[in-house]
C-alpha positions in Angstrom: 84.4 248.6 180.8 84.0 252.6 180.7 80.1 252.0 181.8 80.7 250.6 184.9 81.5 253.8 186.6 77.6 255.3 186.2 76.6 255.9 189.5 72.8 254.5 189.6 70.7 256.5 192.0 68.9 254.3 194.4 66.1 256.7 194.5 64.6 255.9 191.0 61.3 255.5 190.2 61.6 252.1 189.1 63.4 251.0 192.6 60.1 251.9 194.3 57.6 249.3 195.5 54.7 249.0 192.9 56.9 247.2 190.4 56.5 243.4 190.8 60.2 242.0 191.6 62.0 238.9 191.0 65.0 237.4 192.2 65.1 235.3 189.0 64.9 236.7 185.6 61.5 236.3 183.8 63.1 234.7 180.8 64.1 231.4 179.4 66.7 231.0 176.7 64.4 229.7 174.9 62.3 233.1 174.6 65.3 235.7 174.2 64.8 237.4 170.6 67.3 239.9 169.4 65.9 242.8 168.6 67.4 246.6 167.3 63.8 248.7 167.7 65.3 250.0 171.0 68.3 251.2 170.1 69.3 255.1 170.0 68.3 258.0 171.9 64.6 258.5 173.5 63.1 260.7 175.8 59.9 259.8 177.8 56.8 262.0 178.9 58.7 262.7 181.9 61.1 264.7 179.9 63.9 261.9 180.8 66.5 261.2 178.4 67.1 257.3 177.3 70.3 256.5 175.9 70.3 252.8 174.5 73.0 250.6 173.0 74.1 246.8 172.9 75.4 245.4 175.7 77.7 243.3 173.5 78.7 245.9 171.6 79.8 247.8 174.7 81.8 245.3 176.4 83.7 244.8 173.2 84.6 248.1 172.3 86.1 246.7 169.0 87.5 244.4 170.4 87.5 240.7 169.1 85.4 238.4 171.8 89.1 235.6 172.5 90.6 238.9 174.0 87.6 239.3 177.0 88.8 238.8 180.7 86.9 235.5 181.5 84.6 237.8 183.5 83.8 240.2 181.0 83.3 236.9 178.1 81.2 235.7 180.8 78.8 238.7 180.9 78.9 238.8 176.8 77.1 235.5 176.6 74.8 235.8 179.1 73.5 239.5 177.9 74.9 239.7 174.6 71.1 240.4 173.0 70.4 242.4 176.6 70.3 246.6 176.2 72.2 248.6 178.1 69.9 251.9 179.1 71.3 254.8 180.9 68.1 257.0 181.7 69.1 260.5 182.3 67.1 263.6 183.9 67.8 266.6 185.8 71.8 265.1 185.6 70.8 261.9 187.8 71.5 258.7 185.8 70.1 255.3 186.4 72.0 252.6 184.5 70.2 248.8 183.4 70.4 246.0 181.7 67.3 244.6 179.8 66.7 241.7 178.1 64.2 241.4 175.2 61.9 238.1 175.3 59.1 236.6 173.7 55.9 235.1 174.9 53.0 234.1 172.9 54.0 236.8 170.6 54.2 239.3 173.0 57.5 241.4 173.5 58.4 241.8 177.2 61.8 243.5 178.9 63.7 241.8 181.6 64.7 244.7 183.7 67.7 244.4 185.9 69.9 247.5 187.8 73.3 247.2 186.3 76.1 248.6 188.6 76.3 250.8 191.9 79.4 252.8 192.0 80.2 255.5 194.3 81.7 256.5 198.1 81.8 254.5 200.9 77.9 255.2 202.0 77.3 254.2 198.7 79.0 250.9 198.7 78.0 250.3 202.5 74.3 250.3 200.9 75.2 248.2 198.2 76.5 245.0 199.8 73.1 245.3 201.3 71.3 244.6 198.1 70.0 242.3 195.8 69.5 243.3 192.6 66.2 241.9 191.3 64.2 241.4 188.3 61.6 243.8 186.8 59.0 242.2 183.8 57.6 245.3 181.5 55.2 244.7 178.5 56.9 246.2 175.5 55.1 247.6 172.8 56.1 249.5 169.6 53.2 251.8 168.5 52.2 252.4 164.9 53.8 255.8 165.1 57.0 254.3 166.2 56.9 255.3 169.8 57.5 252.8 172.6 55.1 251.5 174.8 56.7 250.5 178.6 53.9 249.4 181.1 56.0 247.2 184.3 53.8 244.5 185.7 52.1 246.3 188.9 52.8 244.8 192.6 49.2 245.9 193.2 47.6 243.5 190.5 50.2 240.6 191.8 49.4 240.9 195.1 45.8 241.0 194.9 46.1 237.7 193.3 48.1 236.3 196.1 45.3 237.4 198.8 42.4 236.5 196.8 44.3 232.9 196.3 44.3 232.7 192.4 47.7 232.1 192.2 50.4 230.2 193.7 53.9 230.8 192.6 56.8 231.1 194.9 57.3 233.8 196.7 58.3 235.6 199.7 57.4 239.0 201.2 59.9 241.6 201.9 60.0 245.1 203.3 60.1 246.5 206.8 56.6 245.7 207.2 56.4 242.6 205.5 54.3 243.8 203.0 55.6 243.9 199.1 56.1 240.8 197.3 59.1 239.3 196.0 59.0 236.0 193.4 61.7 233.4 193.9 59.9 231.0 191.2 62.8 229.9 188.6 62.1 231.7 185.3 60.3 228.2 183.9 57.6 228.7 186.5 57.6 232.6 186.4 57.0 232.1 181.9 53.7 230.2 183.2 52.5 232.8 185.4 53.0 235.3 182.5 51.2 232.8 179.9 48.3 232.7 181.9 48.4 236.2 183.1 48.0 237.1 179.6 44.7 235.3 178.9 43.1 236.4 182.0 39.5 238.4 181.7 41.0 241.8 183.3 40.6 243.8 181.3 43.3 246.2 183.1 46.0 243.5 184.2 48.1 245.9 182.5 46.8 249.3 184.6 50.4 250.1 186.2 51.6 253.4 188.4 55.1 252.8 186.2 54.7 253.2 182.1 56.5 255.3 179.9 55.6 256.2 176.6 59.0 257.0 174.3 59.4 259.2 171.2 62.7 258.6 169.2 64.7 261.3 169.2 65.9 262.5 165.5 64.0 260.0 163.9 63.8 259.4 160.6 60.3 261.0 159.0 
């Protein structure tokens, strides 16, 4: 697969520490929609360029699904409603897969890095890596622009010392001090269910949120 040779730069905005992370994905099976809103070419008000396509339709390049290495038919099942984004800007490219899902009637992204290619300092820093899970509240706007807010680490872990949560988890870091959720994705859907109905007004307040204009749309 052609894709798998975008080198992902580690020093991405949304690899920093005030993204809650997840070692499990925050979707069920039950909760993946398929949806085509996202497709196409975006740019964001930080001038970055989003290219977006189908994960299924770019491990099949045209080709029928019986002729997939076991690997690569592996992958197409799992993620075959996922996106594949490359974000683009000032030539550095950050490659990811994300899964659209449904709560409540709420749409929501399950964001996950997709590959880390490169030399051997590269690869050296890869096999030290887990790649984790991202949750981002996914709105399409009346004017057609997208709406990406990712759920904050501040908000989560304000809950966690103010004990009005408990969900499995453990925390990370040099210091010890960022979160990371090891829940299954059963337990994380009922953190989000009730995170939605709670009275904060700003559970959505996030350092990380885009807002994304279609490029050559349609008037």
């Amino acid at each position: 697969m052609k894709t798998r040779n975008i080198v992902l730069v580690i020093s991405f905005v949304l690899l920093s520490s005030c993204i809650v992370k997840s070692l499990h994905p925050f979707y069920t099976k039950e909760t993946i929609v398929s949806d085509t809103q996202f497709l196409g070419q975006w740019e964001d008000d930080d001038g970055a360029l989003w290219e977006v396509a189908a994960f299924s339709e770019l491990i099949l390049e045209g080709k029928p699904i019986d002729s997939l290495s076991k690997k690569d038919s592996k992958e197409y099942y799992k993620f075959q409603h996922a996106y594949f984004i490359e974000r683009t800007k000032r030539n550095e490219k950050t490659t990811f897969l994300a899964t659209p899902f449904k709560i409540n009637g709420q749409l929501f992204l399950d964001f996950i890095p997709f590959e880390i290619d490169g030399g051997f300092t590269t690869i050296l820093l890869k096999i030290h890596l887990v790649a984790t899970h991202s949750l981002v509240k996914y709105d399409v706007l009346p004017n057609g622009e997208i709406s990406f807010k990712w759920l904050s680490e501040n908000k989560v872990a304000a809950l966690f010392k103010e004990k009005k949560i408990k969900i499995k988890h453990e925390k990370v870091g040099l210091l010890d001090d960022k979160y990371l959720l090891t829940a299954k994705p059963e337990e994380l859907q009922k953190f989000i269910k009730k995170y939605m109905t709670s009275n904060d007004n700003e559970k959505w307040k996030t350092d990380t949120e885009f807002t994304l204009t279609k490029i050559n749309a349609t008037p």
